[in-house]
BAGUZA-951187 format. One record per residue (C-alpha): x, y, z. Coordinates in Angstrom, 1 decimal, always signed. Layout:
BEGIN
kolvo u->X	v->Y	w->Z;
...
END
This chain:
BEGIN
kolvo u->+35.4	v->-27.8	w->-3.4;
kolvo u->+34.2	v->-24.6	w->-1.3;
kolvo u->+30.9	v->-24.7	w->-3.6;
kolvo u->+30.2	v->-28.3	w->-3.4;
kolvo u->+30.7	v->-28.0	w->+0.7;
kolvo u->+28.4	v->-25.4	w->+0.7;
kolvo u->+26.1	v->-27.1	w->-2.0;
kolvo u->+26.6	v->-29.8	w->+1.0;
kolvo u->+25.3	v->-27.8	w->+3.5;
kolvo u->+22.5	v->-26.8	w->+2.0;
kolvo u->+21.0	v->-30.1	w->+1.5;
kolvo u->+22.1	v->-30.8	w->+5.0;
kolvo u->+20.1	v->-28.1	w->+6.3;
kolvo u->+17.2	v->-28.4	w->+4.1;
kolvo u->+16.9	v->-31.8	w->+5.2;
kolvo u->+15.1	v->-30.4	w->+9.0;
kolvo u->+12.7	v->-28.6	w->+7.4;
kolvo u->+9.4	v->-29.0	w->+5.8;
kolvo u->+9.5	v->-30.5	w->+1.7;
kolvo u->+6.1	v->-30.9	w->+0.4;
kolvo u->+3.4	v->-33.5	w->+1.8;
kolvo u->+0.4	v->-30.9	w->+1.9;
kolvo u->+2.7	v->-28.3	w->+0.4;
kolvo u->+2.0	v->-29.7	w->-3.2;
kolvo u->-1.4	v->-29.3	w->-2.7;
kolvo u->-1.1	v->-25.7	w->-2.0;
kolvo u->+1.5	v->-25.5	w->-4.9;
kolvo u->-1.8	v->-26.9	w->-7.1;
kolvo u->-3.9	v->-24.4	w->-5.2;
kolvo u->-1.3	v->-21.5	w->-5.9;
kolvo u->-1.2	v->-22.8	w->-9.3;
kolvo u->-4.3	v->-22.2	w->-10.2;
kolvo u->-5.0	v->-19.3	w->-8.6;
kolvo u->-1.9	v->-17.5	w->-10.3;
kolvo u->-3.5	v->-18.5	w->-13.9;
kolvo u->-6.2	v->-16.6	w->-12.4;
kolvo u->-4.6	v->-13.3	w->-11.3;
kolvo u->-1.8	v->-13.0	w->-13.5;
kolvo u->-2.5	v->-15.3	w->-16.3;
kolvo u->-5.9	v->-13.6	w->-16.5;
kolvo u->-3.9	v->-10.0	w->-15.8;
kolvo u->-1.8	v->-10.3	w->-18.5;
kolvo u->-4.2	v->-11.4	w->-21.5;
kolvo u->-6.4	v->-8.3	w->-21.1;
kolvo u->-4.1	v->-6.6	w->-23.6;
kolvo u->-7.0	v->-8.4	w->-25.7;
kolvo u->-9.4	v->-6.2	w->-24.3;
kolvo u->-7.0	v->-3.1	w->-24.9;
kolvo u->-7.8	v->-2.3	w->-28.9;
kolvo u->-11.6	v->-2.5	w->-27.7;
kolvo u->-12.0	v->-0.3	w->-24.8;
kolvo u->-9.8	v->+2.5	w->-27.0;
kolvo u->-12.4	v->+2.2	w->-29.9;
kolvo u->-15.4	v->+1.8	w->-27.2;
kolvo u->-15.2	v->+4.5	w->-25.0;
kolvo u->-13.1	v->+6.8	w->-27.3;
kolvo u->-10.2	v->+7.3	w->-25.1;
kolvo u->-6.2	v->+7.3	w->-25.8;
kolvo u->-3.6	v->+4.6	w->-24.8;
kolvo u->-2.7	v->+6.4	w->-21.8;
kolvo u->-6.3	v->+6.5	w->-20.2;
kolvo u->-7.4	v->+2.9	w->-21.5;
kolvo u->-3.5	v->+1.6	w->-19.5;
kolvo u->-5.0	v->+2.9	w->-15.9;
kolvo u->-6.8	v->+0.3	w->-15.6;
kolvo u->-5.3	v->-2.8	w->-15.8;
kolvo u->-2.4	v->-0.4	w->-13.8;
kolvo u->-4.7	v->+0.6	w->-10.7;
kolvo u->-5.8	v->-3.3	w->-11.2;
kolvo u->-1.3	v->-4.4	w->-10.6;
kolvo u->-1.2	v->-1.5	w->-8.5;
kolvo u->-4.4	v->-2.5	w->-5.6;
kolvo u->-2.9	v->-6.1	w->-6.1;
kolvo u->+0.8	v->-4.9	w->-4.8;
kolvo u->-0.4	v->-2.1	w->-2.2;
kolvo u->-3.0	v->-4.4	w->-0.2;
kolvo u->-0.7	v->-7.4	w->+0.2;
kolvo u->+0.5	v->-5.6	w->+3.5;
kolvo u->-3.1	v->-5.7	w->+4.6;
kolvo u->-3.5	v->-9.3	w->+3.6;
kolvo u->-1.0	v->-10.0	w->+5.3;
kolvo u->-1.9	v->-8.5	w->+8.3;
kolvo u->-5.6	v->-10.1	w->+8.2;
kolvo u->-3.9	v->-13.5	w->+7.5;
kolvo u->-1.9	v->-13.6	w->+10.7;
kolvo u->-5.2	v->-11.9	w->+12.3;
kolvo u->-7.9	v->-14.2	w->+10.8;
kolvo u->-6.2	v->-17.3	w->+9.1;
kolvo u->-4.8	v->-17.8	w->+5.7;
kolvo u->-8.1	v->-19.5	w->+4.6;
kolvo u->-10.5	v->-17.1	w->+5.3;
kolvo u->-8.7	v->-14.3	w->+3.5;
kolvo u->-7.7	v->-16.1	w->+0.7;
kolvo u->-11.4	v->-17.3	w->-0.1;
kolvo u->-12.6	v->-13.5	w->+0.2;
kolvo u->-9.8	v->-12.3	w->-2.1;
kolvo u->-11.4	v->-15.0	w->-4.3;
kolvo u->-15.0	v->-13.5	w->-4.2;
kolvo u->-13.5	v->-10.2	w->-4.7;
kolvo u->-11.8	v->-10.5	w->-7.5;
kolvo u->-14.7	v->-12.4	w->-9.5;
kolvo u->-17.2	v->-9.9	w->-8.6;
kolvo u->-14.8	v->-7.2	w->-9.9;
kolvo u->-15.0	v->-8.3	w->-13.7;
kolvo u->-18.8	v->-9.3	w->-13.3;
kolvo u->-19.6	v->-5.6	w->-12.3;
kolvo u->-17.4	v->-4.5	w->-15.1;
kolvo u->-19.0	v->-5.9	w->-17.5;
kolvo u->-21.9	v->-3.2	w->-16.8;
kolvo u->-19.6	v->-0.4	w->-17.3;
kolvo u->-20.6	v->+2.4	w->-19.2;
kolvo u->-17.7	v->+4.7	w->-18.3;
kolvo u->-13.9	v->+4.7	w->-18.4;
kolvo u->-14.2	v->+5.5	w->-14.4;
kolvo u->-16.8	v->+2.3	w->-13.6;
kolvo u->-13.9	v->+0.3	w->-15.1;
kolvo u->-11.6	v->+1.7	w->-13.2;
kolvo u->-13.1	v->+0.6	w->-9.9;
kolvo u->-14.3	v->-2.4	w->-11.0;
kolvo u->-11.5	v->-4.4	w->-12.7;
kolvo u->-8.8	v->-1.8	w->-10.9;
kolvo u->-10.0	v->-1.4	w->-7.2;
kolvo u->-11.7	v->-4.2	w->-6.5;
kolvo u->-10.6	v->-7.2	w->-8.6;
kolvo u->-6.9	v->-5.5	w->-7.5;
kolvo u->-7.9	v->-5.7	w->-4.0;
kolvo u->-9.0	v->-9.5	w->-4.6;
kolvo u->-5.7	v->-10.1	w->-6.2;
kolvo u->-3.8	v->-8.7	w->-3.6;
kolvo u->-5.7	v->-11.1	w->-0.9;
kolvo u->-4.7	v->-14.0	w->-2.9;
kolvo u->-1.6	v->-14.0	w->-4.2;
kolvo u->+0.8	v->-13.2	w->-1.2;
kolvo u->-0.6	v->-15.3	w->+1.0;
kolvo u->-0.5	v->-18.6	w->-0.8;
kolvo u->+2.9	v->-17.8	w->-1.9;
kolvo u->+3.7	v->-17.4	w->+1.4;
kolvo u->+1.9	v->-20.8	w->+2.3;
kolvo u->+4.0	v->-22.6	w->-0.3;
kolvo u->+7.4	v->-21.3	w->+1.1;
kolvo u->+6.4	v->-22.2	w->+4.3;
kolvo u->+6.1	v->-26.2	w->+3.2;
kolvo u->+8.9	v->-26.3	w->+1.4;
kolvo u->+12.9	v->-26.0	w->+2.1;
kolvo u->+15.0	v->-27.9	w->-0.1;
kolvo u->+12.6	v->-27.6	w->-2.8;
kolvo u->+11.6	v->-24.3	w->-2.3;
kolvo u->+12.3	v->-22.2	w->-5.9;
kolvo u->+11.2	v->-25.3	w->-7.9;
kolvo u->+7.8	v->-25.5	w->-6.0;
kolvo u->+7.6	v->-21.7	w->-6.9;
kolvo u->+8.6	v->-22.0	w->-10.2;
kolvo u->+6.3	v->-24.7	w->-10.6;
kolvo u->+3.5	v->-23.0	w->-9.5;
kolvo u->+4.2	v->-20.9	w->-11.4;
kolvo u->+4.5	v->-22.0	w->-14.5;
kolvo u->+0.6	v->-21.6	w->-14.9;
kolvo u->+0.7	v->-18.0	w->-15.3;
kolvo u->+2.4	v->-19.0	w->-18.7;
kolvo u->+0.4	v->-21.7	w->-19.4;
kolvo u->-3.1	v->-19.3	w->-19.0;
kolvo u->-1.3	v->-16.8	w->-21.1;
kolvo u->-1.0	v->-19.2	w->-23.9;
kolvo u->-4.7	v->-20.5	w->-23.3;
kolvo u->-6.4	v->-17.0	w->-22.6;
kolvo u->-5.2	v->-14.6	w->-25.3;
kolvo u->-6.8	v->-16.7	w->-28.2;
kolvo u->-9.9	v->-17.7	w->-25.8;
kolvo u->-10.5	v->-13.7	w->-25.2;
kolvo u->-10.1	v->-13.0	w->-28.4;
kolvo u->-13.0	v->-15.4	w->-29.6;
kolvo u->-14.8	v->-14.6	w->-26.2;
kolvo u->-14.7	v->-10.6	w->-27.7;
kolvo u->-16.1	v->-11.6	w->-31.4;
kolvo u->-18.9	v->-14.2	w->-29.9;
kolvo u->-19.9	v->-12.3	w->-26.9;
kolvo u->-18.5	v->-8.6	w->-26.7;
kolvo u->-16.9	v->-7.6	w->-24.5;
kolvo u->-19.8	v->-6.6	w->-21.9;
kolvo u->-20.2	v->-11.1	w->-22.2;
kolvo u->-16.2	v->-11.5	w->-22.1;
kolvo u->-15.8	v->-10.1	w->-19.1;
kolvo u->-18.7	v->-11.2	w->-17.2;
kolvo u->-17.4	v->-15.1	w->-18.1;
kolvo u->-14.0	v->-13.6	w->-16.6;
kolvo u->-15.6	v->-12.9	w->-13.3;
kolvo u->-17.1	v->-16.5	w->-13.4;
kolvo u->-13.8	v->-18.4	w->-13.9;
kolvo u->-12.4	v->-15.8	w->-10.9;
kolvo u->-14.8	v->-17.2	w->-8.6;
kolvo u->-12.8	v->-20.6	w->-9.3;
kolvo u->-10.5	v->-18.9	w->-6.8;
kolvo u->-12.7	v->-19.3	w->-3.9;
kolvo u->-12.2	v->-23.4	w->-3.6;
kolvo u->-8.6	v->-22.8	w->-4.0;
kolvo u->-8.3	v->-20.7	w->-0.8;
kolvo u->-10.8	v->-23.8	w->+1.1;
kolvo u->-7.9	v->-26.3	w->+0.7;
kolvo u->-5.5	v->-23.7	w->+2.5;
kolvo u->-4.7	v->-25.6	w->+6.2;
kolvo u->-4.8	v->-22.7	w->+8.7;
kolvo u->-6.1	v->-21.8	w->+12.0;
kolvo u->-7.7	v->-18.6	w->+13.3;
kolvo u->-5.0	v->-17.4	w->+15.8;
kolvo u->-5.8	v->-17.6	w->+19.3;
kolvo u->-5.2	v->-14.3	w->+22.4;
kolvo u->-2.7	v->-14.6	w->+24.7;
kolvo u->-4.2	v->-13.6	w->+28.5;
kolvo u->-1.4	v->-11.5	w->+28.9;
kolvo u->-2.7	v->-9.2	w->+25.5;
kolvo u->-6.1	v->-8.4	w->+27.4;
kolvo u->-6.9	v->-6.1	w->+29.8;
kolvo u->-9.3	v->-6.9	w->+32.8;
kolvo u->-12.3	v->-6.0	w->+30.8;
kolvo u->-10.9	v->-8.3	w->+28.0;
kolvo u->-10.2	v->-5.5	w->+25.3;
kolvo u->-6.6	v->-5.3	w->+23.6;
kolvo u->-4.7	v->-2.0	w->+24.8;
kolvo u->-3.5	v->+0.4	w->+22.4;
kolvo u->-0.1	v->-0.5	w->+23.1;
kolvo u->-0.4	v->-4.1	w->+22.4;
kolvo u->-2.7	v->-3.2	w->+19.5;
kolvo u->-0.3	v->-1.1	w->+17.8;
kolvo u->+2.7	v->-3.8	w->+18.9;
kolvo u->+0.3	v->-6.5	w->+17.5;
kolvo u->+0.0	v->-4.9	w->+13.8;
kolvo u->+4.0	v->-3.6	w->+14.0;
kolvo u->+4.4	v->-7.1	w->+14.3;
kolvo u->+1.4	v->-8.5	w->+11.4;
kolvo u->+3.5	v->-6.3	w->+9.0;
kolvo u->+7.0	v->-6.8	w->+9.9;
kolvo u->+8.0	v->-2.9	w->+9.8;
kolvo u->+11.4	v->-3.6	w->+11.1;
kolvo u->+12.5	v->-4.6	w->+8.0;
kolvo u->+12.1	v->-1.2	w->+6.9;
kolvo u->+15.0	v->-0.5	w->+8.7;
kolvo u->+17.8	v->-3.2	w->+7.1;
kolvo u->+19.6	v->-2.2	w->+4.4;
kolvo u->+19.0	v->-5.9	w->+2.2;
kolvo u->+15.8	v->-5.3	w->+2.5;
kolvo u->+15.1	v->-2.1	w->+1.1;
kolvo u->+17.9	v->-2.6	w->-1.4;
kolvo u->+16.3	v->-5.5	w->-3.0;
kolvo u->+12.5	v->-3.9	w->-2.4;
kolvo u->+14.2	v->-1.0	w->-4.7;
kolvo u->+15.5	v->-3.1	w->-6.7;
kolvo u->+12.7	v->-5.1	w->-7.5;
kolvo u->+10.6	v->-2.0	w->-8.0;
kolvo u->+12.5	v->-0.5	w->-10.6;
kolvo u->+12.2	v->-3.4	w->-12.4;
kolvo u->+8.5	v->-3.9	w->-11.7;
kolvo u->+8.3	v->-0.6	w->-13.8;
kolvo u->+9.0	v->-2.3	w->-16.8;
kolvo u->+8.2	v->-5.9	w->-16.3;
kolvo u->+4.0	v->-6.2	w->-17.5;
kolvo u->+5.0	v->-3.9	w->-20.3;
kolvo u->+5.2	v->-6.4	w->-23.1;
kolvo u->+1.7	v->-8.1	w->-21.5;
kolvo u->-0.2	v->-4.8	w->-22.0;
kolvo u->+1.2	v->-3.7	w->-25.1;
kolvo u->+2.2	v->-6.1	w->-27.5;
kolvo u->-0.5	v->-6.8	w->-28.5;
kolvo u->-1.1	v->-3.4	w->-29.9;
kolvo u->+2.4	v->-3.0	w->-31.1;
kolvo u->+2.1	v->-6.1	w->-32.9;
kolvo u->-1.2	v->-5.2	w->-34.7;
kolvo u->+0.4	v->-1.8	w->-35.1;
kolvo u->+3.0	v->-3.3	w->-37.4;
kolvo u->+0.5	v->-4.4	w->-39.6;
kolvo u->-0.3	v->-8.0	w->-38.3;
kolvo u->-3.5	v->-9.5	w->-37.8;
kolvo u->-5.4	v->-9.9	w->-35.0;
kolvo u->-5.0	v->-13.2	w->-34.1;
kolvo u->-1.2	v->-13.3	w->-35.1;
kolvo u->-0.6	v->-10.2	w->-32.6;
kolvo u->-2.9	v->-12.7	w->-30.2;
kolvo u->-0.2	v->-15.9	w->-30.8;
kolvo u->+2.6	v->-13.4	w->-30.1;
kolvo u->+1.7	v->-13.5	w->-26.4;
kolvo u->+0.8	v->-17.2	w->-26.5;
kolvo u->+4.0	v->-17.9	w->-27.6;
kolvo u->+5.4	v->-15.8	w->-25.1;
kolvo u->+3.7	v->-17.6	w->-22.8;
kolvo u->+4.9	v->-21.3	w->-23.8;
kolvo u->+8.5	v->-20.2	w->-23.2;
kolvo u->+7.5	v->-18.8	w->-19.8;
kolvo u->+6.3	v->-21.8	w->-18.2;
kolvo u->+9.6	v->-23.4	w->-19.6;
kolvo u->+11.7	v->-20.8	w->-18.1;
kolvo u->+9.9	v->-21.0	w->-14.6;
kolvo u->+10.4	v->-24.6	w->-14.7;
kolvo u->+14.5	v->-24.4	w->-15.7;
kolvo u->+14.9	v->-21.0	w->-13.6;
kolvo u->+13.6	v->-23.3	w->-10.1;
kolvo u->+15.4	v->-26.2	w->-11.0;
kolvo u->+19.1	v->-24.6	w->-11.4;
kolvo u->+18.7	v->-22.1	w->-8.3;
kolvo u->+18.1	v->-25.2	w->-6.3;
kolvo u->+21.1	v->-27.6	w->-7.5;
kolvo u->+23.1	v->-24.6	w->-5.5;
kolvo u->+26.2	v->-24.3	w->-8.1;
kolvo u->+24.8	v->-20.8	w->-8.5;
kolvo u->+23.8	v->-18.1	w->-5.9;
kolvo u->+19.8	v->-17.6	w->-6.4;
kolvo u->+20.7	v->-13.6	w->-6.8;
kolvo u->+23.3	v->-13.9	w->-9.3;
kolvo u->+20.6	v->-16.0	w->-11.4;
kolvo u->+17.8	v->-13.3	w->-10.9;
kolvo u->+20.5	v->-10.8	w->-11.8;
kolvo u->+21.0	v->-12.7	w->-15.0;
kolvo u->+17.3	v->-13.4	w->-16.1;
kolvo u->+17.0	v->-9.4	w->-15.2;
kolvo u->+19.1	v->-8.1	w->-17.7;
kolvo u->+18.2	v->-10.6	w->-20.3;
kolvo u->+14.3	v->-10.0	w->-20.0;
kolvo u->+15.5	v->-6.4	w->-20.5;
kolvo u->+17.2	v->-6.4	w->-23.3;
kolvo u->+14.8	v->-8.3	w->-25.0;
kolvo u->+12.1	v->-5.8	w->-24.1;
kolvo u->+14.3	v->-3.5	w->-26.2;
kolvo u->+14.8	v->-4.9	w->-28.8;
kolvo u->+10.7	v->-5.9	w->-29.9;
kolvo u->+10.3	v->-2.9	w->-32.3;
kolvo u->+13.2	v->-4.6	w->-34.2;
kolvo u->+10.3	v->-6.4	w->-35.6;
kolvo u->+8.0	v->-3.0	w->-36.4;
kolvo u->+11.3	v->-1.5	w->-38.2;
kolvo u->+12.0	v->-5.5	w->-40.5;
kolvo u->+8.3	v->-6.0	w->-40.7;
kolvo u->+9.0	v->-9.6	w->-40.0;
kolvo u->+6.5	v->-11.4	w->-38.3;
kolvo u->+9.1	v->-14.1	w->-37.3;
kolvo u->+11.4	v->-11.7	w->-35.7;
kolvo u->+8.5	v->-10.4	w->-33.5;
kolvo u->+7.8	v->-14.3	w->-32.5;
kolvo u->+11.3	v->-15.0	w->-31.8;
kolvo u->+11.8	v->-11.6	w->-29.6;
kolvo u->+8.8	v->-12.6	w->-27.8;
kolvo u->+10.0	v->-16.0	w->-27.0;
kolvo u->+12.8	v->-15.2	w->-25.5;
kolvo u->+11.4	v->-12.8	w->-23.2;
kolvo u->+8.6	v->-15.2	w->-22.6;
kolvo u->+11.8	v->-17.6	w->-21.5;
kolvo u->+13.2	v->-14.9	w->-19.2;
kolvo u->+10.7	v->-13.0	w->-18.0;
kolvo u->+9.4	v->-16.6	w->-16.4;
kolvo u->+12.9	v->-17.3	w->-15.0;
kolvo u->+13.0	v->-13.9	w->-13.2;
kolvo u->+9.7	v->-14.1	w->-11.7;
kolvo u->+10.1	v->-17.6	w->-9.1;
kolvo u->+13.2	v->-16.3	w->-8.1;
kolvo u->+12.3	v->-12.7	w->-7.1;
kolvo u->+10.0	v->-14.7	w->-4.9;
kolvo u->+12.5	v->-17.1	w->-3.4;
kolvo u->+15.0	v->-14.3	w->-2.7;
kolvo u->+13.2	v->-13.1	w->+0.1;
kolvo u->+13.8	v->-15.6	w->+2.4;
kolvo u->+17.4	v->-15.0	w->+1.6;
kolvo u->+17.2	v->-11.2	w->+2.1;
kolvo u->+14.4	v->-11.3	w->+4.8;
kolvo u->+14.4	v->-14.6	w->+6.6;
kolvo u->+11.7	v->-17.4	w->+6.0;
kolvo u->+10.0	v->-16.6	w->+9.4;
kolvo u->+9.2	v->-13.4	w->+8.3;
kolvo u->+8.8	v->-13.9	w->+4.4;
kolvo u->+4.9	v->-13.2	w->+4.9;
kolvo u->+5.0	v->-9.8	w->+6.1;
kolvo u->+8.1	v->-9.3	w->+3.8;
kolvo u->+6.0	v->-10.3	w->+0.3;
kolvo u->+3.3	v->-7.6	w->+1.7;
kolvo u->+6.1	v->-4.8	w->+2.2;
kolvo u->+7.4	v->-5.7	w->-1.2;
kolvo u->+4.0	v->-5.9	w->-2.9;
kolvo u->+3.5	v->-2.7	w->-1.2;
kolvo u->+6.5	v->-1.0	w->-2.0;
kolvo u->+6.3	v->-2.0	w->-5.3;
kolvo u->+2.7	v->-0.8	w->-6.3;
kolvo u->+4.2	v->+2.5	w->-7.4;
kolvo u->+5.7	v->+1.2	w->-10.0;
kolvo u->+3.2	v->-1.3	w->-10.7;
kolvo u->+0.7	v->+1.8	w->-11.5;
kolvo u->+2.9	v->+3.7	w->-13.4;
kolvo u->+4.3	v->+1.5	w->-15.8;
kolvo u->+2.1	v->+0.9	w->-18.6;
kolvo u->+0.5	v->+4.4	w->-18.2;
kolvo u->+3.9	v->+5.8	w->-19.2;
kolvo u->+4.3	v->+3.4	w->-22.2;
kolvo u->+1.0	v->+4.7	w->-23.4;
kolvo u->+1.9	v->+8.2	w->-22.9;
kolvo u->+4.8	v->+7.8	w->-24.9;
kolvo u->+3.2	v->+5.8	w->-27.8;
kolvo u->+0.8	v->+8.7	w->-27.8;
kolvo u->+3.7	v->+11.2	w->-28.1;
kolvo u->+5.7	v->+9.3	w->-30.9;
kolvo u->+3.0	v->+7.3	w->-32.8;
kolvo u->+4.4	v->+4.0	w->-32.0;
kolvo u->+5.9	v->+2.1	w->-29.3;
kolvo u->+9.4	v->+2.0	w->-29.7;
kolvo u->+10.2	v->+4.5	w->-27.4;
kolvo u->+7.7	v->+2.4	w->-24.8;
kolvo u->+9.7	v->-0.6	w->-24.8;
kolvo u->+13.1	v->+1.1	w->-25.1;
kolvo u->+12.0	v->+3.0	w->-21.4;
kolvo u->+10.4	v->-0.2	w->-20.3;
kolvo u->+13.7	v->-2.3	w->-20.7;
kolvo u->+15.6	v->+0.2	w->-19.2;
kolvo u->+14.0	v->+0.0	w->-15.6;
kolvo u->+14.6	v->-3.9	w->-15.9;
kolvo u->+18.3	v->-3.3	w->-16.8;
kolvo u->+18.3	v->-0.3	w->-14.0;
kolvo u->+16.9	v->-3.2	w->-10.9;
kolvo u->+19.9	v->-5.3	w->-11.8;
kolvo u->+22.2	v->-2.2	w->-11.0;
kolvo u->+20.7	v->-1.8	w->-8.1;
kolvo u->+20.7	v->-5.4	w->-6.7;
kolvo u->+24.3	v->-5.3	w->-7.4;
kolvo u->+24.5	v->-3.1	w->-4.3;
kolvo u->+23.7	v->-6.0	w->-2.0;
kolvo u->+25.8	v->-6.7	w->+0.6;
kolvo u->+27.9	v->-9.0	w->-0.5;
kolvo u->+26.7	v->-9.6	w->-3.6;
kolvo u->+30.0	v->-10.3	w->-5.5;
kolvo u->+30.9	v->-13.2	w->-2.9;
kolvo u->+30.6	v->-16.8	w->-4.5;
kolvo u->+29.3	v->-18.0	w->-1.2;
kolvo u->+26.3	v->-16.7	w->+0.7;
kolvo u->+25.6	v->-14.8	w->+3.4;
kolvo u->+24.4	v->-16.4	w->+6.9;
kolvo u->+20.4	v->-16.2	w->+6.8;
kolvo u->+19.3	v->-12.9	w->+8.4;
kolvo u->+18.1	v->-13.3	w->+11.8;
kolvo u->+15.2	v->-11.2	w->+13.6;
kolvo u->+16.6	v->-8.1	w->+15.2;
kolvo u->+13.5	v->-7.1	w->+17.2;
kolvo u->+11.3	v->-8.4	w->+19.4;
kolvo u->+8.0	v->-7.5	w->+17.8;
kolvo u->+7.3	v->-10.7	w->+16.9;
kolvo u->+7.5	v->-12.1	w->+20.4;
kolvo u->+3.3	v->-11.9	w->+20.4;
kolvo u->+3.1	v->-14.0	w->+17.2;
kolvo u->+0.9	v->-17.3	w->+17.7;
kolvo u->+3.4	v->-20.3	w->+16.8;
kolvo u->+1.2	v->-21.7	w->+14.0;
kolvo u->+1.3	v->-18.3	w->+12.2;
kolvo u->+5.1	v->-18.1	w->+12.2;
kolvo u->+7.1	v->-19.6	w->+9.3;
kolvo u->+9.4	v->-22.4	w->+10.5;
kolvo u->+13.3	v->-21.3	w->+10.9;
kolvo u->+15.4	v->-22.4	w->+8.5;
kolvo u->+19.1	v->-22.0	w->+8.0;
kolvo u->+18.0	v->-22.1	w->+4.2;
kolvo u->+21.6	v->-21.4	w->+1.4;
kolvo u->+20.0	v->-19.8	w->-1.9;
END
């Protein structure tokens, strides 16, 4: 009875806020945009085997780049965030668009390990990073009741273009080389740049009371103004930066699998285009398990953390167990493994998202994505560099994916440490504690919500 009351209350409560009208445009525009950051992120494991034979480099050295590439994505989402509630939502999102398009197409003229580095790390990272939070954010912001499944949903393409694109960059390598691969890449990431023009936003007007008499911002208000863009007192709660840890350590792990498999699978002895349907059919089970994870969290019989919690430690254990596959030999092993990581790796994702309106509060989930981007780009950058030092050490990548599911298993610890995370019931939504906000223009502020994940 005490869960269907609350289950009750959260539809009740749902009911006064926003659920979709333009929202599921944006959830199309996020949509595709996703399929273009990390759909497109996790299928250049295809380009892995070639840059290694190319430039004559080990694992380690080839992984920094798609690293620096997760890493710029996660450590500028602060900054986005700040220019969004500075500029609008549109404007930023279109120029994170242009960004990350003209990264790839000026990687395609690399002729060193370090070009590639900038190019596809530094600035189609910094393009990711102006993308994805905000329209995440945007979502969110239309949607209450339905708010994980619009997430998952969204989603779901980032499975859905890591079917498509790891057979499609494969034959894009043997037809055009990779210089011709990657310039098509930057193309389709220009695709980007329409999706941010649909994004409904104004540029955010001055209060008279933030100017001085000559009609400059003082250095007070400045600094209180961009305190306030990047919600810095949530630095200071404890939920917070227990989940930002928590989510961090799993991070560390997480695009393991997406940047090595595909080695590991043609290090087992299979060919190229069966190591290439191993991540396809990773991806099939993803976009199923995005769609199942949103769907549960919202019929509220569940908390939303005792779900990610669950997904978590699955997706980690999986992890562990791939070289089963390399030790059997069996190709179907490796395919079922993969699925079921596919399946929980998706289910994890959606809902590490729609926690933080839980653990932050949905008027400040904006500058809470950027922190938690942020935060998070450390492990981000070392992940996969650390796999591939340890596949050159052993030989093989057991010991990569034995680490690698051990930091997913290790987040789950840690989000056990929530305050009261062993409760059936939630928590009352967190409420602001400060008044740096205060200065915020109304339109740029998510809407209130007494939201029960």
């Amino acid at each position: 009875m005490k869960r269907l009351r609350a289950k009750a209350g959260k539809r009740t409560d749902a009911a006064e806020g926003p659920d979709g009208g333009w929202g599921w445009v944006m959830v199309a525009a996020l949509f595709v945009s996703t399929s273009l950051v990390f759909g497109l992120m996790r299928a250049l494991g295809v380009f892995f085997v070639e840059f290694v034979h190319y430039f004559e480099e080990t694992a380690q050295s080839i992984s920094w780049i798609s690293s620096i590439g997760l890493a710029c994505q996660q450590f500028f989402s602060p900054l986005a965030a700040a220019l969004c509630n500075a500029y609008g939502t549109r404007v930023v999102v279109m120029t994170g668009g242009f960004m990350a398009g003209l990264g790839f197409i000026l990687a395609s003229q690399a002729t060193t390990l370090l070009h590639l580095y900038l190019t596809m790390g530094v600035i189609s990272g910094l393009g990711w990073g102006m993308v994805f939070s905000p329209l995440v954010a945007t979502v969110m912001a239309n949607f209450t009741r339905h708010r994980s499944l619009a997430v998952g949903v969204a989603f779901t393409s980032i499975g859905i273009s890591s079917f498509a694109f790891n057979p499609l960059f494969q034959w894009l390598l043997e037809v055009f080389a990779w210089r011709g691969a990657l310039l098509i890449l930057g193309g389709l990431s220009l695709n980007i740049v329409p999706c941010g023009a649909l994004v409904r936003s104004q540029r955010p007007s001055i209060k008279p009371n933030d100017e001085q008499e000559n009609g400059s911002l003082s250095c007070r208000t400045m600094l209180q103004r961009l305190s306030s863009y990047l919600e810095l007192s949530l630095l200071l709660e404890r939920p917070y930066v227990t989940y930002t840890l928590a989510v961090t350590l799993l991070n560390v792990g997480y695009f393991v699998p997406y940047f090595h498999l595909v080695a590991h699978s043609q290090h087992a002895g299979f060919s190229e285009y069966q190591a290439a349907f191993v991540m396809s059919a990773a991806g099939a089970t993803d976009i199923l398990g995005r769609v199942v994870s949103g769907w549960t969290s919202d019929l509220g019989y569940f908390r939303l953390i005792h779900l990610l919690s669950l997904w978590t430690t699955l997706a980690g254990v999986f992890i562990m167990l791939l070289p089963v596959s390399s030790l059997s030999g069996s190709y179907p092993t490796l395919v079922a493994i993969s699925l079921l990581y596919g399946f929980c790796s998706g289910a994890l994702t959606s809902l590490v998202f729609a926690a933080v309106p839980m653990v932050a509060g949905v008027e400040r989930v904006m500058g809470a994505l950027g922190l938690l981007q942020l935060i998070e780009s450390g492990a981000g950058l070392l992940g996969t560099p650390l796999s591939g030092l340890l596949r050159d050490l052993t030989g093989n990548y057991t010991a990569s994916f034995l680490v690698a599911g051990s930091f997913l298993i290790l987040g789950t610890l840690t989000m056990a440490t929530l305050p009261h995370y062993f409760s059936c019931t939630d928590p009352p939504p967190p409420k602001r504690r400060t008044a740096l906000n205060q200065n915020k223009d109304p339109h740029l502020a998510l809407e209130s919500t007494n939201i029960q994940t």
